[in-house]
C-alpha positions in Angstrom: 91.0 86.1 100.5 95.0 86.7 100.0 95.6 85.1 104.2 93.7 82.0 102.6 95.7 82.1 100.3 99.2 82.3 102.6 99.5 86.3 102.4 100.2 87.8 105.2 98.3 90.7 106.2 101.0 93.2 108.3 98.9 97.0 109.5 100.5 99.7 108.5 99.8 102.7 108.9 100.4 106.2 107.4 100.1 110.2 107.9 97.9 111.5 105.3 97.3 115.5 105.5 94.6 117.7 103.4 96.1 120.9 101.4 93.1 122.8 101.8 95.0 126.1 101.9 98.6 126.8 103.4 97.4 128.9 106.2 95.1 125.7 107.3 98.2 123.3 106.6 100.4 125.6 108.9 98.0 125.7 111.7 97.5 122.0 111.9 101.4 121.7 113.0 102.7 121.7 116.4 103.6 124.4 117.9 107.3 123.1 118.4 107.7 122.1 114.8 106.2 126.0 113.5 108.7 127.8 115.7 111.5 125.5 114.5 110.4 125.9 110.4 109.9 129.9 111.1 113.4 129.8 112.6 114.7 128.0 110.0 113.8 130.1 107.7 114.5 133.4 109.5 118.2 132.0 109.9 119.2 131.9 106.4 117.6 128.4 105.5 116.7 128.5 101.6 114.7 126.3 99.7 114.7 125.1 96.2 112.5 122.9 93.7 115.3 122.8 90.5 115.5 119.3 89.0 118.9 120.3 88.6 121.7 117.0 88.7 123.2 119.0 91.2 120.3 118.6 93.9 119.3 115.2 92.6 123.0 114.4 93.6 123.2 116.1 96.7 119.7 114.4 97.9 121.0 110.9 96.8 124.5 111.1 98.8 122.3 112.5 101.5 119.8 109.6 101.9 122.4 106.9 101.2 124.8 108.3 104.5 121.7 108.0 106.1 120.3 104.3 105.0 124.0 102.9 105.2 124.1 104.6 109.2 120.9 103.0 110.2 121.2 99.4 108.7 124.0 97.9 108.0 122.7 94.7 106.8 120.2 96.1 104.6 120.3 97.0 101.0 120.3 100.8 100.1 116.5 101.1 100.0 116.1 103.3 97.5 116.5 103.3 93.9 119.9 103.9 91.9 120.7 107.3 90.9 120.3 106.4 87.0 116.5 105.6 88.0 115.9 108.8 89.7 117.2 110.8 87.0 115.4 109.2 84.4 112.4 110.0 87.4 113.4 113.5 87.2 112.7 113.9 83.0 109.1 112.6 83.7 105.9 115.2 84.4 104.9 115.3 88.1 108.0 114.6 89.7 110.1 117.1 91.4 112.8 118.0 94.1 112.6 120.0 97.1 116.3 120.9 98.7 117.5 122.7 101.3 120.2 125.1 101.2 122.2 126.8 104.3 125.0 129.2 103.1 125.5 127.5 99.6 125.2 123.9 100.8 122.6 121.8 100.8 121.6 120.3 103.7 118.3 118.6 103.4 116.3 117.2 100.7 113.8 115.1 98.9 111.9 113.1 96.3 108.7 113.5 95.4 106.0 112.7 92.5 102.5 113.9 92.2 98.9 113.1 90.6 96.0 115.7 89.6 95.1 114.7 93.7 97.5 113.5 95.8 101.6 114.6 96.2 103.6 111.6 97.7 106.9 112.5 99.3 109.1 109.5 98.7 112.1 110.2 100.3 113.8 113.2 102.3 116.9 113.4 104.3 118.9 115.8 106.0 122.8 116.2 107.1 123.3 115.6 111.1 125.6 118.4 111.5 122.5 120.5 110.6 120.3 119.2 112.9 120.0 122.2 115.0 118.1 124.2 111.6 115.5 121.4 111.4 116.4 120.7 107.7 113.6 117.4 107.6 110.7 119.9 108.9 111.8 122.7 106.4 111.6 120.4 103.5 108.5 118.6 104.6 106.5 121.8 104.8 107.7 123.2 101.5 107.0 120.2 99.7 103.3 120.4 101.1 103.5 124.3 100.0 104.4 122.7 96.6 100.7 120.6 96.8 98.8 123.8 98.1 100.6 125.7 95.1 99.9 122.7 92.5 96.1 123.1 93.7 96.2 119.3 95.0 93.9 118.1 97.9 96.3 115.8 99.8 100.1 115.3 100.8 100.6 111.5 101.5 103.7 111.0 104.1 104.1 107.3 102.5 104.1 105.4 105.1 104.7 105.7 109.3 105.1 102.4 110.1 103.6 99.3 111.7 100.3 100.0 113.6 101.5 99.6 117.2 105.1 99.8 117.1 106.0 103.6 118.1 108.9 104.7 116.1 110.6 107.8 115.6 109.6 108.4 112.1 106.5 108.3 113.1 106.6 110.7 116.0 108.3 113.1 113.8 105.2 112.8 111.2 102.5 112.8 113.5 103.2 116.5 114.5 102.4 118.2 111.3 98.7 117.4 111.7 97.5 114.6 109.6 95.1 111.6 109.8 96.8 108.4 111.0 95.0 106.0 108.7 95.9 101.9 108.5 96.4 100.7 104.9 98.2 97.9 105.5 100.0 95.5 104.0 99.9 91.4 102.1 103.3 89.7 101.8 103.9 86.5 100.9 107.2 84.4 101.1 108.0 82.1 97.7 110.8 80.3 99.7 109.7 80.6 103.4 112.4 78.6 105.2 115.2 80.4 103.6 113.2 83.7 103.6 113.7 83.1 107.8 116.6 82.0 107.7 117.9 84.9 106.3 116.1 87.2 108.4 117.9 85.6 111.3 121.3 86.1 110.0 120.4 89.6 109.6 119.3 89.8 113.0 122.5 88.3 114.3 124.8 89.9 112.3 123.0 93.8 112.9 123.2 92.7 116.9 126.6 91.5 116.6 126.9 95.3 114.6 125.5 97.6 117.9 127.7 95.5 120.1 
């Protein structure tokens, strides 16, 4: 097995929701998070799928403000902008944005199989926190799936099984199956791979202090 091996097995777990038909997808969401998309909408929130460099921009300065804000010490998680537009040429990829009198507030990456749509990435702006950018963008990408005639949107990931988080608070209200796939790492270098893990500990408490 790979822990005989040396992997390490870490459980993770993930929201995965069926796209049976939107009116099923809707219902299936909290109450809280319906009333907040509906309002969204009703205020003047727009939504667009261009592939347009424009979006693809917008989305990338977006979820960098927001990977830079919540670790310092980490490297931007996501991959360079030539990668994503190179992304964007291919089939089954796409872009979901959200605009709010001509700026875009919210977006997100996503990419797509004859089953499954995965949503990769999405971010919204702060300052637009009161229109619920995130939850508009999530739901229109899973309209995308219903549209696309897929079975299952696939929230990529919620987190480590046990460890309440909340990204995964956020997810868990739009109705989908918490399942555990977990995950086998393994360390070529494992005194150094601790070592820096410690100085990244210090130096992000040394960050919040």
């Amino acid at each position: 097995s790979f822990v005989a091996k040396g992997w390490i097995y870490t459980p993770k777990v993930n929201y995965l929701i069926s796209l049976e038909s939107k009116e099923a997808v809707f219902s299936r969401i909290s109450k809280s998070k319906r009333r907040e998309i509906t309002k969204a909408l009703k205020n003047g929130v727009e939504i667009s799928y261009e592939k347009s460099d424009e979006n693809l921009n917008a989305i990338y300065n977006i979820l960098s403000k927001i990977f830079k804000l919540n670790d310092q010490t980490m490297t931007l998680p996501i991959p360079d902008l030539r990668f994503l537009n190179r992304l964007m040429q291919m089939d089954q990829t796409g872009l979901c944005v959200a605009r709010y009198q001509g700026s875009i507030i919210a977006g997100g990456v996503f990419v797509y199989d004859d089953h499954t749509i995965y949503h990769w990435f999405r971010g919204g702006l702060r300052e637009y926190s009161h229109l619920s950018p995130d939850s508009v963008v999530d739901w229109s990408v899973m309209e995308f799936g219903v549209d696309k005639g897929l079975a299952i949107y696939d929230y990529m990931g919620a987190g480590r099984k046990g460890w309440e988080n909340r990204m995964r608070t956020f997810k868990s209200r739009f109705g989908g199956e918490l399942v555990e796939n977990g995950m086998y790492s393994k360390a070529s270098f494992p005194l150094a791979f601790r070592i820096e893990n410690k100085i990244k500990r210090m130096i992000k408490s040394s960050a919040i202090l």
